[in-house]
C-alpha positions in Angstrom: 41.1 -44.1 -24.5 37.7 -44.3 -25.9 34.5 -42.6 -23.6 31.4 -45.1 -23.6 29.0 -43.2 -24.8 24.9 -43.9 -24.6 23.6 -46.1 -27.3 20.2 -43.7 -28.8 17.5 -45.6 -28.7 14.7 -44.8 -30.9 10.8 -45.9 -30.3 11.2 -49.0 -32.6 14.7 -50.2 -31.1 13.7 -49.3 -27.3 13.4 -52.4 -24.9 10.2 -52.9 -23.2 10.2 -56.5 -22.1 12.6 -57.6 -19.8 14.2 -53.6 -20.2 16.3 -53.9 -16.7 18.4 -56.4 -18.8 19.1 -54.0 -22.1 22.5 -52.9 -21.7 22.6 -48.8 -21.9 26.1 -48.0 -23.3 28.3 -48.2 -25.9 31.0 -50.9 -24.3 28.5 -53.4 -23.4 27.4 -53.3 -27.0 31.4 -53.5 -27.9 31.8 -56.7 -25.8 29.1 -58.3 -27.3 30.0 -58.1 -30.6 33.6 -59.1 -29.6 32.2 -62.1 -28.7 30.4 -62.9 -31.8 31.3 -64.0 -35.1 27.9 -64.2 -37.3 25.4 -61.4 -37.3 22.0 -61.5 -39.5 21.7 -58.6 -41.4 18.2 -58.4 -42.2 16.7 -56.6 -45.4 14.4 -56.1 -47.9 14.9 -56.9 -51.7 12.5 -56.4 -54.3 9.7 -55.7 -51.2 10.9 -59.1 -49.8 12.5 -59.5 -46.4 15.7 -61.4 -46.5 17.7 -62.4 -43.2 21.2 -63.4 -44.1 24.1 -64.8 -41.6 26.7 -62.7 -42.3 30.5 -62.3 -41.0 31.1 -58.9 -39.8 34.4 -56.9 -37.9 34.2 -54.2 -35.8 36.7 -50.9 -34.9 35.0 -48.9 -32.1 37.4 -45.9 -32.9 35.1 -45.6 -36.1 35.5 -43.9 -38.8 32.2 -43.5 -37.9 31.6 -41.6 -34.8 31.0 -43.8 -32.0 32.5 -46.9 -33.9 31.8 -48.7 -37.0 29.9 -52.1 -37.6 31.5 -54.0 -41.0 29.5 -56.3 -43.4 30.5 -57.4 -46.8 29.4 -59.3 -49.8 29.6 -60.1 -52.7 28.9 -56.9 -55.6 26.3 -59.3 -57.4 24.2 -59.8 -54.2 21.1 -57.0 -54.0 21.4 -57.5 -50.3 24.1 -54.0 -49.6 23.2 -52.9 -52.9 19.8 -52.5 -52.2 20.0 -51.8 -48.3 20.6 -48.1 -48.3 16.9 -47.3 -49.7 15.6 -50.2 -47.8 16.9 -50.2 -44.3 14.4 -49.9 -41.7 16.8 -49.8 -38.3 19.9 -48.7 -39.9 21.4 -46.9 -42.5 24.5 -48.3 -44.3 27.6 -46.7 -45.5 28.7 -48.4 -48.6 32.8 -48.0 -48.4 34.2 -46.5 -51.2 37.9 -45.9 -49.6 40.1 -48.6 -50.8 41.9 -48.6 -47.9 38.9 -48.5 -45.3 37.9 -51.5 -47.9 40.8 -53.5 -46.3 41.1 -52.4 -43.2 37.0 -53.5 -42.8 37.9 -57.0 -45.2 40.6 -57.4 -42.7 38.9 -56.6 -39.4 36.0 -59.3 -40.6 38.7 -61.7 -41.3 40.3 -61.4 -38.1 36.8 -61.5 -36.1 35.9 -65.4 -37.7 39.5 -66.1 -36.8 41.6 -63.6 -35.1 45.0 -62.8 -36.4 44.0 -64.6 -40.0 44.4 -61.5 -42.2 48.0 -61.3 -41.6 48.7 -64.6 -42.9 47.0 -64.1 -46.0 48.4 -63.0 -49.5 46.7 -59.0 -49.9 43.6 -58.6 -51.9 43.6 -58.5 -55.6 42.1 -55.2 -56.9 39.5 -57.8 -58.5 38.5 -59.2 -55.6 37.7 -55.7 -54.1 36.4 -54.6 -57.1 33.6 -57.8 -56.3 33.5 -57.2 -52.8 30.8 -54.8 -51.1 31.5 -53.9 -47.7 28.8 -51.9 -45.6 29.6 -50.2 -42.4 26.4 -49.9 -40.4 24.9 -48.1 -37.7 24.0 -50.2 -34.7 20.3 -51.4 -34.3 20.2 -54.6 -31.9 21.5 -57.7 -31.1 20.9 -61.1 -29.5 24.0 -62.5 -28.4 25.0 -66.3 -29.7 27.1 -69.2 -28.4 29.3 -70.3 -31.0 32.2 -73.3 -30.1 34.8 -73.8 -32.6 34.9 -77.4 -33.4 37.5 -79.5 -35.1 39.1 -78.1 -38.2 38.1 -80.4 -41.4 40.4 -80.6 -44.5 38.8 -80.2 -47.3 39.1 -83.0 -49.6 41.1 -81.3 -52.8 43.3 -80.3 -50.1 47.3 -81.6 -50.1 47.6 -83.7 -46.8 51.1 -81.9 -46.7 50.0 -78.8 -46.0 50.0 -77.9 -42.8 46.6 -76.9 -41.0 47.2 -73.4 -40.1 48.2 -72.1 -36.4 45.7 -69.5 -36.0 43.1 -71.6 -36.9 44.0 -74.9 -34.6 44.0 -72.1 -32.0 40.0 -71.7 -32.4 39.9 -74.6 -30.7 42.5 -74.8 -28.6 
């Protein structure tokens, strides 16, 4: 069973508007990011601040203490590359572990649409070799609304396959 522990707040990330609202501890900060699927990892590349949506997964029994925050991308993109020396908030952890690798590609998977990575063929070591994936220490959020809508077939799609369970089940 996992304690909820404080969040630290720091003089930049501290609420002072509406600060009766701003959630204290650890779980609230867990339930929100259950309920999300996009988060906008800001940064800065080449002194340039970039805000990207990004898919991201989440395993509050860590590695990292208190829980760890996934992002990936792609190996060519400057945006994880570069964020280590450029991160204001938050300091990323570039994974090096292959197996944390999947375990984080999987838990982002399985956060756009739960149960997906199990359905899927594994990972070619090229594909991880592409694939950046940044764990990340928490800074703030503001929580979204997103609605599932119809699934739509893409159009070099075979009409015989079958759209998946898991995903009809975003919608319900």
């Amino acid at each position: 069973m996992t304690v909820s522990t404080p969040l630290s707040p720091t003089p930049r990330t501290t609420v002072l508007r509406g600060s009766k609202r701003a959630q204290p501890d650890r779980d609230s900060l867990h339930q929100i990011l259950a309920a999300g699927v996009v988060c906008h990892l800001g940064v800065l590349v080449d002194g340039v601040p970039r805000v990207l949506p990004t898919a991201y997964g989440v395993n509050p029994e860590g590695p990292d203490r208190d829980g760890t925050l996934y992002v990936h991308g792609s190996v060519a993109a400057r945006s994880l590359v570069q964020a280590p020396s450029q991160t204001v908030c938050a300091v990323p952890r570039l994974i090096d572990d292959p197996a944390e690798k999947v375990r984080a590609l999987d838990l982002i998977v399985d956060n756009v649409v739960p149960g997906r990575a199990r359905t899927l063929r594994a990972h070619s070591r090229k594909e991880l070799a592409a694939t950046d994936v940044a764990a990340w220490a928490w800074a703030g959020v503001v929580p979204l609304q997103t609605v599932a809508g119809q699934p739509v077939r893409s159009g070099d799609c075979d009409t015989e396959v079958a759209t998946p369970a898991d995903v009809l089940a975003l919608v319900g």
